[in-house]
N, C-alpha and C positions, 0 to 999 in steps of 0.2 A: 402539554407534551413533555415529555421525560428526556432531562437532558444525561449524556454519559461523555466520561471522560474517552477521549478520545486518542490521548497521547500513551504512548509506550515507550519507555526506556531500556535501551538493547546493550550489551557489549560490543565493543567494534573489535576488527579484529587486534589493533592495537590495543585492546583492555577499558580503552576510555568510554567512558558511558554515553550514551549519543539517545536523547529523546526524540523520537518524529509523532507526528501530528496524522491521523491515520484516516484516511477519505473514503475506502472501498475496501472491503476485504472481500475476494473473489473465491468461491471455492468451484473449482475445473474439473470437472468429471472426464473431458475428454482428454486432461491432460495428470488426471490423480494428484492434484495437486492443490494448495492454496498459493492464491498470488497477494499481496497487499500492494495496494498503492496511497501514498505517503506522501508529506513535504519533512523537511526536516525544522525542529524548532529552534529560532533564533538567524536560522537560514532565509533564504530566498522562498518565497509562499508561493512565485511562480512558479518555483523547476519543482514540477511534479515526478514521483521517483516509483518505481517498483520495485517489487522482489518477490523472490518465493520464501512464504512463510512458513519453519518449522516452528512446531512445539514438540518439548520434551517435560513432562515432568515440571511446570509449573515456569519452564524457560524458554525463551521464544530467540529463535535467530533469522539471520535473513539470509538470503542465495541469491547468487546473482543469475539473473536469466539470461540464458545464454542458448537455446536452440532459438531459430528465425521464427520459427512458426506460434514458440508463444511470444514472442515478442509483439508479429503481429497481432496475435488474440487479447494481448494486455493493450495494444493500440486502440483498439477498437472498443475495449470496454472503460478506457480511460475518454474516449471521442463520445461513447454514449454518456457515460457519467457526468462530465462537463456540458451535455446537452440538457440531460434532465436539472442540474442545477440553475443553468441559466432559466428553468423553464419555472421552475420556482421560483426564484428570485423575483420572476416578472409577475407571479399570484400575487 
């Protein structure tokens, strides 16, 4: 099996460079969007994070999500994704 790097390193809005650790990358048709879900590196591996991810031109940033309705849709696919991990873990 083929492993890939996983981590990305972003600008924050302060300038400072901020790598995360990238678990899902979701793309939403019903909401025309990419969502990523994240830990940050060096951080906490439990507080799993989202965002909406742009690409520009070879640069990636993050958005914070902020309508209810994907918030719940990124719940729900962060509640499946931790379900199919555990489910692997126990093959």
């Amino acid at each position: 099996m083929e492993e890939f790097d996983t981590k990305l390193t972003l600008k924050s809005e302060t300038g400072a460079n901020v790598t995360i650790d990238i678990l899902d990358i979701i793309d939403s048709y019903e909401f025309n969007k990419t969502f990523i879900i994240y830990t940050l590196v060096g951080g906490d591996s439990s507080t799993v994070l989202a965002s909406i991810l742009n690409e520009n031109d070879y640069e990636y940033s993050l958005d914070t999500i902020t309508s209810q309705e994907e918030i719940n849709y990124i719940d729900e696919q962060v509640k499946m994704f931790m379900v199919e991990e555990e489910s692997i873990a126990w093959q």
